[in-house]
Each structure stands twice: as structure tokens, then as C-alpha cells.
N, C-alpha and C positions, 0 to 999 in steps of 0.2 A: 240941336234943332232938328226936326222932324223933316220929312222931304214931303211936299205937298202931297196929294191924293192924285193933283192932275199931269204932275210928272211921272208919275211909275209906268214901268213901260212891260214889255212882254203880253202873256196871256191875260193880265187881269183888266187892258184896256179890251179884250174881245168880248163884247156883251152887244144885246137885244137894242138895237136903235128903232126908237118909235119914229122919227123925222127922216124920210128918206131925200135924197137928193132928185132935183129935177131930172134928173138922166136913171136912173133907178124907179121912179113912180114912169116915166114912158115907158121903159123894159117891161115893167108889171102891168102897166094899163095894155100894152100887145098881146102879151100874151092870154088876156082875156076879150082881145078882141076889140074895145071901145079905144083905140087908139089908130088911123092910119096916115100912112102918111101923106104928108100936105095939110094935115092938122097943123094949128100951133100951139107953141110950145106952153103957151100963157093961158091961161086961168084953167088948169085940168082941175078932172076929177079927185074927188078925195082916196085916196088909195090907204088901205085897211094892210099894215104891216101885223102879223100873227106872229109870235115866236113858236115855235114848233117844240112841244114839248116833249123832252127826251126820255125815252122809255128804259122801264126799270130791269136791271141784269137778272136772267134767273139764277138760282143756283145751280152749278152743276153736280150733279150725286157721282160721287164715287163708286170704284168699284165697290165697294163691299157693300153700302146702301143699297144697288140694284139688287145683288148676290140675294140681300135678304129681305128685296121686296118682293125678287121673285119664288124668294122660298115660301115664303106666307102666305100667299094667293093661291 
């Protein structure tokens, strides 16, 4: 038998949560300001979770690549 999808545990539970928790959308609502305190806590604004997309590695050139890009030039 198979082990569920939602028991696995380690790095493959860290992913992109679109539903933030109510203490998480306050943190975010501060820091842009539309949040102070003595608000309450109840019926906030919609807060826009972005995942941040990670940027691609370049390659690194070797010695000898550079050697003979800069011989060419």
C-alpha cells in the first residue's frame, strides 16, 4: 500500500500557499501601510499572495571558453 500524498513530509510539503493565515495577511497589510493598530482584526482587506519566481542560473564559462573568447575578439 502507497503512503498518502498528504503524509510525506520534508521539502516536498514547502510550496506556494495562496490562503494566508489571519496574522500573516496583518504582517502584509502593515507593511503596506492600510493596516494600524486599533483596527480590527475582522473583515480585512483582500491581501494578493505572489509567489516570487526564481530566477534562472547562468552558466559559468570556463577557463578555456574565456581564453578563447578573448582570443577571437
Amino acid at each position: 500500500m502507497s503512503l498518502s500524498r498528504s503524509l510525506k513530509t520534508g521539502g516536498s510539503l514547502m510550496q506556494h500557499r495562496s490562503v494566508l493565515t489571519r496574522a500573516e495577511r496583518i504582517e502584509k497589510l502593515r507593511e503596506d501601510g492600510r493596516f494600524q493598530d486599533g483596527d480590527g482584526p475582522l473583515g480585512l482587506p483582500k491581501v494578493v499572495s505572489r509567489k516570487a519566481a526564481a530566477g534562472k542560473k547562468t552558466k559559468k564559462k570556463t577557463d578555456e571558453e574565456e581564453t578563447a573568447a578573448t582570443e577571437e575578439s
